[in-house]
N, C-alpha and C positions, 0 to 999 in steps of 0.2 A: 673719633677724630683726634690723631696723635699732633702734638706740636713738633713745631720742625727746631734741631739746635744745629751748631754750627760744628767746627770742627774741636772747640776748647768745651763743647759741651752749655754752651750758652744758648739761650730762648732767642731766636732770629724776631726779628721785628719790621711791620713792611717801615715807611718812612713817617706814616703818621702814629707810631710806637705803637700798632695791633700787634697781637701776638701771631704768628704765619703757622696754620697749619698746614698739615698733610691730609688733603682729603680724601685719597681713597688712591690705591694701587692703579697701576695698569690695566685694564680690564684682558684678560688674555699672557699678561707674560708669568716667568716665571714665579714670583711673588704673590702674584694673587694665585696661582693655582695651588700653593705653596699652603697659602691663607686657608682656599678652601679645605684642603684633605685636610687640613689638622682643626678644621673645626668638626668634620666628623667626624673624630675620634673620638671615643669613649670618655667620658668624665671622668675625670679623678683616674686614667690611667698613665695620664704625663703631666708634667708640672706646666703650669697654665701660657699664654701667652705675655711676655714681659710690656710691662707698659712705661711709656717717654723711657726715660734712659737705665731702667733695669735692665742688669745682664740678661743673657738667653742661657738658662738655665737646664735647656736640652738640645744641644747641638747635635748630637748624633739623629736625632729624630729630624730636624730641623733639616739637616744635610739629605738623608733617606728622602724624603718630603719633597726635597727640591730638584733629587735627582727623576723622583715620577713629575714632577713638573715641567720640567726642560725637554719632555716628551709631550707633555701635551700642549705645552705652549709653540712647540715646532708644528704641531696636527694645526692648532688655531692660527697659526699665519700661514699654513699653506690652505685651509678653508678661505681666511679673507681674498686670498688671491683667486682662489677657484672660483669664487664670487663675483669679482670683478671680473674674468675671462669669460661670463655668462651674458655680458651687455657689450653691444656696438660701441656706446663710448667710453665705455672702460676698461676694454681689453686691451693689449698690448702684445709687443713680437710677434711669436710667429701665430698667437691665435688670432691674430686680424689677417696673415696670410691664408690660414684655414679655412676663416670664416669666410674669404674673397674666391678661395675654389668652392665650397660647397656651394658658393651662391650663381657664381659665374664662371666655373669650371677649374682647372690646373693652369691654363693659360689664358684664359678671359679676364685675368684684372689683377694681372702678376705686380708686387711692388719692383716697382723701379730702382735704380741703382742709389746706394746712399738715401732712399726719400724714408724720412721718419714716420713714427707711427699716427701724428696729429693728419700729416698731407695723405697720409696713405688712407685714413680713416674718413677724410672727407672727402674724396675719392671713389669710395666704397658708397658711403652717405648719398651720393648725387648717382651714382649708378643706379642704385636701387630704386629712383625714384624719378630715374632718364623716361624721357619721352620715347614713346613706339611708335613704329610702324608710316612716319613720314619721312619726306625727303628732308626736311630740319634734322628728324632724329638720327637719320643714318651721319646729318654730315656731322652733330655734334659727336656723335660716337666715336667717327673716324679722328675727327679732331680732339677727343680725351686720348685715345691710346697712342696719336702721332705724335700730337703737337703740330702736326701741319694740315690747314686749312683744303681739304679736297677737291679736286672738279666732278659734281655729278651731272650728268645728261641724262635726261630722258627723251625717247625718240617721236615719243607722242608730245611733247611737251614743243609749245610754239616758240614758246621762248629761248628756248635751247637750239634747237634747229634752223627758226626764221623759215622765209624762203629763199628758192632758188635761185642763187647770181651762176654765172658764167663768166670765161675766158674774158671774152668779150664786154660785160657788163658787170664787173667785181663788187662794184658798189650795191647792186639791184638786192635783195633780203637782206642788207644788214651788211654786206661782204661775206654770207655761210655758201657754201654749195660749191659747183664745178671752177676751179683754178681759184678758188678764193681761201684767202686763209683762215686756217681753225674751220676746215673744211668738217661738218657733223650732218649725217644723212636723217632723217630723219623717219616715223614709220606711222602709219594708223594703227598697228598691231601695238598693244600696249602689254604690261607684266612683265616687263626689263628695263633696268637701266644700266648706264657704264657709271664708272669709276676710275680716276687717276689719281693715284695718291702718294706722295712721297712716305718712303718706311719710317721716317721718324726717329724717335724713339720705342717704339714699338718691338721686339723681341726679333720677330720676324713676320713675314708676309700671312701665317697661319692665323695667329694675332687678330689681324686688320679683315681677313675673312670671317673668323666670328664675330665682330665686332657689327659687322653687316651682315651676319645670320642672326642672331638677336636681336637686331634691331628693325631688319625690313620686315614690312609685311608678309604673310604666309601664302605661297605660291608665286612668289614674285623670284623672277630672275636676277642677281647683279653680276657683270661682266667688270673684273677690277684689271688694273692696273697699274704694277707697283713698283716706283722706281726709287734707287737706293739716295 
């Protein structure tokens, strides 16, 4: 453990007069790998390492030494990176785009325009762990890649449909059915529903279809509608 001196050559001292070492290099940069190779060199083949403020007594060695280091210290920070691009929260650029198509296709969970890697990331985090196969999980779906809140119906669904008013009687189910508004027919045949949705932010209308084949249940029909 070498002491640290300043620029005139003096012993640094923290404020309560300790002497301030140097406790140990870099682990990875050019200096330590520097350290390593020339401690496995051969004894007594190059004059030793200088200690506190002895000259360096073999610069040409020292220089060779450093140029193989500055190689492997570039290998050891593109390892630490490759490290980090292996986990969900510590990847970054375009390997959280990657890792967003291998999971959810080339347009299933595209980043949006300007949105950083933190919003992109938690994003990604809540998709993989989105609710399936209900009428919640289609609308939250619809509502991550839109931003806007969807209309679903289902035609089996009482609540959506009501019963039947008329011309004549607008008020009767609710005001749903013949000459009433937000007119929605309803069916006992089930394994469909609609969808109206505005595009949003969404890419485009292909987007908002998978969004709803991922998420609906399997055999079921959805009828969308996409307006700009």
């Amino acid at each position: 453990m070498a002491r640290l001196y300043d620029s005139q050559k003096a012993v640094l001292r923290a404020t309560d007069g300790k002497i301030l070492l140097d406790t140990r290099v870099i682990p990875g940069s050019i200096d330590d790998f520097a350290s390593r190779l020339r401690s496995l060199l051969p004894v007594g083949w190059f004059p030793a390492v200088p200690q506190d403020l002895e000259d360096e007594t073999a610069p040409v060695l020292v220089a060779v030494l450093r140029g193989f280091s500055a190689v492997l210290a570039g290998i050891w920070t593109l390892l630490e990176e490759c490290q980090q691009q292996t986990r969900l929260m510590t990847m970054s650029g375009p390997f959280l785009d990657m890792l967003a198509a291998d999971y959810f296709g080339p347009d299933g969970l595209a980043r949006r325009t300007s949105e950083q890697d933190r919003d992109y990331r938690a994003r990604i985090v809540l998709s993989l762990v989105a609710q399936k196969n209900t009428r919640e999980a289609v609308f939250n779906a619809l509502l991550s890649v839109t931003g806007v809140a969807p209309t679903i119906f289902e035609p089996l669904n009482a609540a959506d449909c009501h019963a039947l008013a008329s011309s004549a009687m607008p008020a009767e189910g609710g005001g749903y059915g013949y000459g009433g508004a937000g007119l929605r027919y309803g069916s006992r045949q089930g394994g469909q529903f609609f969808v109206e949705t505005a595009l949003g932010h969404a890419a485009d209308a292909h987007v908002i279809y998978q969004a709803i084949e991922k998420t609906a249940a399997s055999g079921v029909t959805g009828w969308v509608k996409v307006s700009k």
